[in-house]
N, C-alpha and C positions, 0 to 999 in steps of 0.2 A: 628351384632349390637354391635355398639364399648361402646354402655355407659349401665351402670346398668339397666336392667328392673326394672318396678314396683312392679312384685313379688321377684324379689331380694332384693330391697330398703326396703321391707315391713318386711322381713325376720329378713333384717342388723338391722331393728329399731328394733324388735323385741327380738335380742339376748340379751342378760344379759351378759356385760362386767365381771362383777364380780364374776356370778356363771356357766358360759358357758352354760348354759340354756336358753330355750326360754319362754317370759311372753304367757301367753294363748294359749297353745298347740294346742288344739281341736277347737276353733273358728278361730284360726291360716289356717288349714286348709280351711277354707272357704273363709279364705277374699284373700290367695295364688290365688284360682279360680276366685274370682272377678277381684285381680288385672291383670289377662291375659286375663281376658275379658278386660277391661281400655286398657292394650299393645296392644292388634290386631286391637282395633278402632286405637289410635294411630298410629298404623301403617298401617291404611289405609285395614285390611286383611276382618274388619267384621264396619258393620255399623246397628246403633240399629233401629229398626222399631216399635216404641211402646215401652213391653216391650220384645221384641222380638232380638235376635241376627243374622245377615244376616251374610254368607258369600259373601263377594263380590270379594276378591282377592284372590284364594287357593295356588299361590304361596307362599313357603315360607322364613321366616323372615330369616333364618341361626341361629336362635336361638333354641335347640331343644325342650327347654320345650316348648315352644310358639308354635313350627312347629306340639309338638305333640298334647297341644290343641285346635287347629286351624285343625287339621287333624280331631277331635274328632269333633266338633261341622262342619266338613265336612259333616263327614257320616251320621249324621242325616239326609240327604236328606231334613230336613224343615224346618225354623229359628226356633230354640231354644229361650224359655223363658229366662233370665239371674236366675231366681229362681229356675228351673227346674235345667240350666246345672252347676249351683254351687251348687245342692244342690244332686249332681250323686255322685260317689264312689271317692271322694275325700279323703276320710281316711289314712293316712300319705304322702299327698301332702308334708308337710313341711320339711320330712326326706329323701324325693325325693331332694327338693331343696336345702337342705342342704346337699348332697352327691355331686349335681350340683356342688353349690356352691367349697365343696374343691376340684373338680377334676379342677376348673376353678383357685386354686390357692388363691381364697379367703377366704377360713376359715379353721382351721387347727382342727383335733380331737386330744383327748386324752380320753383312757380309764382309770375311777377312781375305784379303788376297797376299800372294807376296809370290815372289818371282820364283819360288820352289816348287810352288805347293799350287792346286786347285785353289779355285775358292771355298772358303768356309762356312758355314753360317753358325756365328755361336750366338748365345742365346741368356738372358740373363731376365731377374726376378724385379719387377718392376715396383713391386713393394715388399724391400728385403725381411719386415718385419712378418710377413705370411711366411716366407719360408723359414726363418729363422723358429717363431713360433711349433711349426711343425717338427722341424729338427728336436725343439727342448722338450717335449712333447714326448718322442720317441727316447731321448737321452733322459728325460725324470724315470720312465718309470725300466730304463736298464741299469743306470747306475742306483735310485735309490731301494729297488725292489719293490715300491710298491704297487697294489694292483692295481693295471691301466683302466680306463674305462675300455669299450671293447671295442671301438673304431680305433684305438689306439695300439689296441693287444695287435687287431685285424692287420692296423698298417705296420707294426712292426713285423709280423709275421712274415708277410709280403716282401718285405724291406731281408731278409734272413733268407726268403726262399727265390729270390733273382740274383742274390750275390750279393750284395749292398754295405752288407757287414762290414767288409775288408774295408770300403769304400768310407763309411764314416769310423770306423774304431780302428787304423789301420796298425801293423805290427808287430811283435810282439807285446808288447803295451796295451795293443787294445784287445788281445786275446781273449781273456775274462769276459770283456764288454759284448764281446761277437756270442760268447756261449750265452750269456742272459739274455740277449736279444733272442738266440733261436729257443730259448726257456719260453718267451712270454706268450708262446702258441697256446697254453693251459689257457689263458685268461676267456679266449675266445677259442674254443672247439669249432666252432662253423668256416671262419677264418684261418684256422690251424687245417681245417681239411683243404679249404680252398689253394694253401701254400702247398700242400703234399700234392695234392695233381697240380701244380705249375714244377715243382719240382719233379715228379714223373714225367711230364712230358719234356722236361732239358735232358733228364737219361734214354729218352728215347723208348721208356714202359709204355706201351698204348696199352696194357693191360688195364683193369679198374682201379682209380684211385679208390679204395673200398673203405675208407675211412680216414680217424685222423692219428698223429702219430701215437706212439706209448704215451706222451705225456698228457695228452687231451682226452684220452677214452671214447669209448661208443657216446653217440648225442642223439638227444632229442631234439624236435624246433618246440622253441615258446614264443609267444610276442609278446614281449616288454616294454612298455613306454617309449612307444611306437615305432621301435625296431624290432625285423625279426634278427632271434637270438637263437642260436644254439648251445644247449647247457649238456654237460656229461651227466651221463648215467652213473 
C-alpha cells in the first residue's frame, strides 16, 4: 500500500509538533483499532454486517500492521463485534505504530533526560509536510463545511471519537470547530459507527455498538471505486 493508512494519518494528527508527544495516549489506542477496522473495509479485506465485522478477503494488504489485524479478526473463526474487537488487548497499539512508523522512515526518536525526570522518548515527523498535509485535510473540510471525501470524514471521526478535538481546536475559540468535527460522522456512516464502538468501549458499554449515531442513520455496504463504503439508508 503506497499511501498512508488511516491508522497512520490518525497517529501523524495526533503527534505534538512541539513536544514530540502524542495528545490522548490511552484512548489513542482505541481509535488505532478502529481506524484498521475503516482500512480492511477499505480495502475491500472485511465488510460490516450489522454491528458485526466479516472477513471476506483473508488475503493480505502488504501492510503488516493491517495483515496482522486482519490475521487477528481471522482466527476468530466468527464475525467480530467492532466493540468487542477494539476493545481486546490493544494496550500500546500506538508505540507499536510508532516503532512502525520510524522503521518506515517516517518519524524520527530522540531520548530526553534531565536530572528530574525519567528518560523520555519524544518523537517528531520526519517530513512535516505529510503531517501538516493531514492536518489541512481534516481542518478544510471543518472549518469550510464542505463534504470530505470519506477517508477524510473516517479519520476525522476518529480524530472526535479518542479526544483529539480539544487537542487540535483547543478553548473556547475552537468550540464551534470541535462540534463540526464530531458533525463530519454523516459523511461516512461506516466510519461514524466504527468511532461509536471506540467511544463505547472508553465508557466502559461492552454492550453492542448496534449502529451509527442520529446523524449517520441505519447503513448499508456498497463498493465504490475500490473502497468498501457505507452509505445510509
Amino acid at each position: 500500500m503506497s499511501r498512508r493508512t488511516l491508522p497512520e494519518e490518525l497517529l501523524l494528527l495526533a503527534l505534538d509538533p512541539g513536544t514530540g508527544t502524542l495528545a490522548q495516549p490511552q484512548t489513542l489506542d482505541l481509535g488505532l483499532a478502529g481506524a484498521q477496522l475503516v482500512e480492511l473495509a477499505m480495502a475491500r479485506r472485511i465488510t460490516p454486517d450489522g454491528d458485526r465485522m466479516v472477513v471476506v478477503m483473508p488475503r493480505p494488504t502488504g501492510d503488516p500492521m493491517l495483515d496482522s489485524a486482519l490475521e487477528s479478526l481471522r482466527r476468530r473463526g466468527s464475525a467480530a463485534r467492532a466493540a468487542d474487537w477494539i476493545g481486546g488487548p490493544r494496550l500500546g497499539l500506538r508505540h507499536t505504530y510508532l516503532a512502525h512508523l520510524e522503521r518506515c522512515g517516517l518519524v524520527s526518536s530522540e531520548t530526553v533526560t534531565s536530572c528530574a525526570m525519567l528518560p523520555t522518548t519524544r518523537y517528531h515527523a520526519v517530513d512535516p509536510e505529510l503531517s501538516t498535509g493531514i492536518r489541512h485535510r481534516v481542518d478544510s473540510a471543518v472549518r469550510t463545511g464542505s463534504p470530505p471525501d470519506c477517508r477524510t470524514a473516517a479519520l476525522s471521526s476518529l480524530a472526535h471519537a479518542v479526544g483529539l478535538g480539544k487537542h487540535l481546536y483547543p478553548g473556547n475559540e475552537g468550540r464551534s470547530s470541535r462540534s463540526r468535527l464530531r458533525d463530519l460522522v454523516r459523511h461516512d456512516p461506516f466510519g461514524g459507527m466504527v468511532a461509536q464502538a471506540v467511544i463505547a468501549v472508553q465508557n466502559g458499554g461492552q454492550a453492542r455498538a448496534t449502529g451509527l449515531s442520529r446523524r449517520s442513520g441505519a447503513a448499508t455496504t456498497r463498493i465504490d471505486g475500490g473502497m468498501a463504503r457505507v452509505t445510509a439508508r
